[in-house]
C-alpha positions as CSV (number, residue, x, y, z in Angstrom):
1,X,10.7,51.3,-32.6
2,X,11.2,48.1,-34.4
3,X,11.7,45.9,-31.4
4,X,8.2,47.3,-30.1
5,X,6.5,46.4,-33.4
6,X,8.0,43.0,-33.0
7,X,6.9,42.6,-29.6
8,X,3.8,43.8,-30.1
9,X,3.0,41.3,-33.3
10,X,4.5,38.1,-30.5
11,X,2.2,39.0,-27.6
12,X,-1.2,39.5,-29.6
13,X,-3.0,36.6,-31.8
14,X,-3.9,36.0,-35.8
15,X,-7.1,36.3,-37.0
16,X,-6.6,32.5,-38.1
17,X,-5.1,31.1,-34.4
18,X,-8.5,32.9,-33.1
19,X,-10.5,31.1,-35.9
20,X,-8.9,27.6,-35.1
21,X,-9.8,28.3,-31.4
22,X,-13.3,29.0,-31.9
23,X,-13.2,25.6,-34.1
24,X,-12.1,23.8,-31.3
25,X,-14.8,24.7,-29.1
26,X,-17.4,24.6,-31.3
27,X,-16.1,21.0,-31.7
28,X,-16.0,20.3,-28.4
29,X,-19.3,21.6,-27.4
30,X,-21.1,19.4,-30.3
31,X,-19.5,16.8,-28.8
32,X,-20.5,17.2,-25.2
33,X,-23.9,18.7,-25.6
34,X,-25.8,15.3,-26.4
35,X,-24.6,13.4,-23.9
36,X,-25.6,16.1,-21.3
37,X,-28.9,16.2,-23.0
38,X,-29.4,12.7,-23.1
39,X,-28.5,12.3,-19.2
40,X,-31.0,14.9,-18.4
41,X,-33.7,13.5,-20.2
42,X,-33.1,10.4,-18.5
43,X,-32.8,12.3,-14.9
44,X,-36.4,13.5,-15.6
45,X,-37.9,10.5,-16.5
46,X,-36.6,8.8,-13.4
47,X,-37.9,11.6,-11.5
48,X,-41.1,11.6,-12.6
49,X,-41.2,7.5,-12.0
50,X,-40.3,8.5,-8.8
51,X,-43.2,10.9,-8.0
52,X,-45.3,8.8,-9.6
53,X,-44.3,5.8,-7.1
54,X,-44.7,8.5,-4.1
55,X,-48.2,9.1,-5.3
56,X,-49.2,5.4,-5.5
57,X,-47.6,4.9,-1.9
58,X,-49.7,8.1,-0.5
59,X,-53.4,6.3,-2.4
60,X,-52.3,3.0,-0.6
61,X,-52.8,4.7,2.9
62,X,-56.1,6.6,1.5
63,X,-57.7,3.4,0.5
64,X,-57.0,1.7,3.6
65,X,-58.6,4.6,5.7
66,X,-61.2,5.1,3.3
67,X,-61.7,1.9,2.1
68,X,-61.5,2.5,-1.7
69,X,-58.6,4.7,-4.0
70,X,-60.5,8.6,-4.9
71,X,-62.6,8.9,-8.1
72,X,-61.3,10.0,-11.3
73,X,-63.7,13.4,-10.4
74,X,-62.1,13.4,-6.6
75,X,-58.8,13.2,-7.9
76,X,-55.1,13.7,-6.6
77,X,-56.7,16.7,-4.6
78,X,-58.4,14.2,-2.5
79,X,-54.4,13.1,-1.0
80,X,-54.4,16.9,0.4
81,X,-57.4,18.4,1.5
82,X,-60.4,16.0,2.5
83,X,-63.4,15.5,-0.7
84,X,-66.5,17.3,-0.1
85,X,-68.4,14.2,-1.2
86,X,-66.8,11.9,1.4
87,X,-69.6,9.8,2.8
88,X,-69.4,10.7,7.1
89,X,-68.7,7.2,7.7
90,X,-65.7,7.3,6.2
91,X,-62.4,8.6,8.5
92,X,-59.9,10.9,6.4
93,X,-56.8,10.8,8.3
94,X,-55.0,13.1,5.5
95,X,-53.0,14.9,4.4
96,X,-51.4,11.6,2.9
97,X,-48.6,14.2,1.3
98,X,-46.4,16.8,2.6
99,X,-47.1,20.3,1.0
100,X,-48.6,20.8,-2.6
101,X,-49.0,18.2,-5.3
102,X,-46.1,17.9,-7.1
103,X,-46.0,18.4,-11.0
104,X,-43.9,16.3,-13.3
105,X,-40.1,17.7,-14.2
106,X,-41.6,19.3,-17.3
107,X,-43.9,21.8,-15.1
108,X,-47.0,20.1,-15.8
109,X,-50.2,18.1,-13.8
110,X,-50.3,14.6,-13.2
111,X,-53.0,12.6,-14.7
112,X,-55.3,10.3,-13.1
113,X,-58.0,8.2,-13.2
114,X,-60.2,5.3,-10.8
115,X,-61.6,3.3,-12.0
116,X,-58.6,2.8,-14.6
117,X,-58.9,3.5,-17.9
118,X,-55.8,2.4,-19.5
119,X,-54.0,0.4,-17.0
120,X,-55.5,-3.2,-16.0
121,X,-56.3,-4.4,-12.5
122,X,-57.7,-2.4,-10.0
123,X,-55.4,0.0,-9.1
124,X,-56.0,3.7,-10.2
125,X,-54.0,5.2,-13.2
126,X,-51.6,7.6,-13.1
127,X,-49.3,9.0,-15.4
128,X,-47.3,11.8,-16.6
129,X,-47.5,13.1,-20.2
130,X,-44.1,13.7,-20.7
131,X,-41.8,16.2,-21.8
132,X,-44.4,17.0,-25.1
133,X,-47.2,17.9,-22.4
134,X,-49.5,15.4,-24.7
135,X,-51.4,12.5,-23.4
136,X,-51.4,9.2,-25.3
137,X,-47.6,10.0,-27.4
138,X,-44.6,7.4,-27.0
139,X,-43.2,9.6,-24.4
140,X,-46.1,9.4,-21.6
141,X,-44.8,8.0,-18.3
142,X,-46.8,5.6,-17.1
143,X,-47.9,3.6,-13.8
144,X,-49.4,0.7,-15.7
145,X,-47.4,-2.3,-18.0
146,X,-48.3,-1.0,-20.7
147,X,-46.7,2.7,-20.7
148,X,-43.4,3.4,-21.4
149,X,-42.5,3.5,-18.3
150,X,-43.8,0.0,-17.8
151,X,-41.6,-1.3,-20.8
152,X,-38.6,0.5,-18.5
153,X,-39.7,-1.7,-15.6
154,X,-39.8,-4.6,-17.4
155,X,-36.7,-4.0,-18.5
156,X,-35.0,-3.0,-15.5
157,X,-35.9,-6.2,-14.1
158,X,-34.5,-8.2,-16.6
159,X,-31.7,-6.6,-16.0
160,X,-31.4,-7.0,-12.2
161,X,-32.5,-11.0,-12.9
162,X,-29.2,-13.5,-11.5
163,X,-27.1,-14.2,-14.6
164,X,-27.9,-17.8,-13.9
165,X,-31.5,-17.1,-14.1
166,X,-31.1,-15.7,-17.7
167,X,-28.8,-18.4,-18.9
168,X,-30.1,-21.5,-20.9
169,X,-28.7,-24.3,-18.0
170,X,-26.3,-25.8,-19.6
171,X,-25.9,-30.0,-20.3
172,X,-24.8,-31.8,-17.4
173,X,-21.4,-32.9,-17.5
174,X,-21.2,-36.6,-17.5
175,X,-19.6,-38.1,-14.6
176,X,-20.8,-41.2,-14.4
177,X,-17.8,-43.7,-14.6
178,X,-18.4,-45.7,-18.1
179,X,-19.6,-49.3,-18.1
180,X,-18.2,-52.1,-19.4
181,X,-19.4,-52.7,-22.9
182,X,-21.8,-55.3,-23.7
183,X,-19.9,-56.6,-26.4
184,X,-17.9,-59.6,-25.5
185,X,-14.2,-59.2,-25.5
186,X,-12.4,-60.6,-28.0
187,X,-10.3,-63.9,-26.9
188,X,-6.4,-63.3,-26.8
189,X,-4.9,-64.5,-29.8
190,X,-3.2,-67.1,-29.7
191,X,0.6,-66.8,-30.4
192,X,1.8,-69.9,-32.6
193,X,5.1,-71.2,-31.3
194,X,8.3,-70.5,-33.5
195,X,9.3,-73.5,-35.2
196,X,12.2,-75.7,-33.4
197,X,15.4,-74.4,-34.5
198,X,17.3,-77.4,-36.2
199,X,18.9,-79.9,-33.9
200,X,22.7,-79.6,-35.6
201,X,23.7,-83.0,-37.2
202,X,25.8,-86.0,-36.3
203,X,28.4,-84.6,-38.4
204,X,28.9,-81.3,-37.0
């Protein structure tokens, strides 16, 4: 009976060993959990950056059939299904996308506009209100320079600039071979001549 007891207490666990366990993983998972966040945050902003490049690229090929980008009243829809107020003159070759519009990661509509409102130039404005849903917050994504996504552009291409481009250039070495001085040179000095040793006398 008591070798059973004793083999019974070595094959289960302590209520402690289970507690340290459970401290591990919470540990772990603490750990972890933020950096998968943070990398899926960033996978849906480049997402939507994407979509939001697919869009401009579909409104290129609409203004050059219809000669001008859809009103901020004709909007997105006008990339799928032909505007009602279309004059007849005008040739829509559409659809200029494959299947629906798409929304943005975070499940909602994009947001446009033409003529811009927010963006400069004359290219319509489009842009996604990020993962808050709210237009006009630090998060919006943005097809203009001055969204947050533009800041992103800016500062991807900084990064993607030649190192050399960046750096300050650097003082030439100087290779030229030096010139003689303009100073004169300084005469040799004249060494004075050791005194005559001493002829030796008669006597000697």
């Amino acid at each position: 009976m008591k070798s059973k007891e004793a083999r019974g207490r070595r094959g289960g666990f302590t209520l402690v060993e289970i507690l340290i366990v459970l401290a591990i993983l919470v540990l772990l998972v603490s750990m972890v959990m933020p950096k998968v966040l943070s990398a899926r945050k960033k996978g849906n902003v480049d997402a939507a950056k994407s979509q939001i490049g697919l869009l401009k690229g579909a409104l290129e090929h609409y203004a050059l059939d219809c000669n001008d980008y859809p009103t901020t009243e004709q909007g997105l829809e006008a990339l799928i299904t032909k505007p009602s107020d279309l004059s007849e003159n005008i040739v829509w070759r559409g659809p200029y996308l494959t299947g629906e519009l798409p929304k943005d990661p975070w499940g909602n509509d994009y947001r446009y506009a033409y003529p811009p409102e927010k963006g400069s130039g004359d290219t319509p404005d489009i842009w996604s209100a990020g993962p808050d849903g709210e237009d006009n917050t630090e998060d919006d994504i943005c097809s203009w320079s001055g969204g947050s996504s533009g800041r992103a552009e800016e500062g991807e291409k900084e990064m993607e600039r030649p190192a050399e481009s960046r750096k300050e250039p650097r003082a030439k070495a100087r290779t030229e071979p030096r010139g003689e001085s303009s100073a004169p040179k300084r005469a040799p000095s004249r060494t004075t001549p050791s005194r005559a040793e001493k002829k030796p006398s008669a006597d000697s």
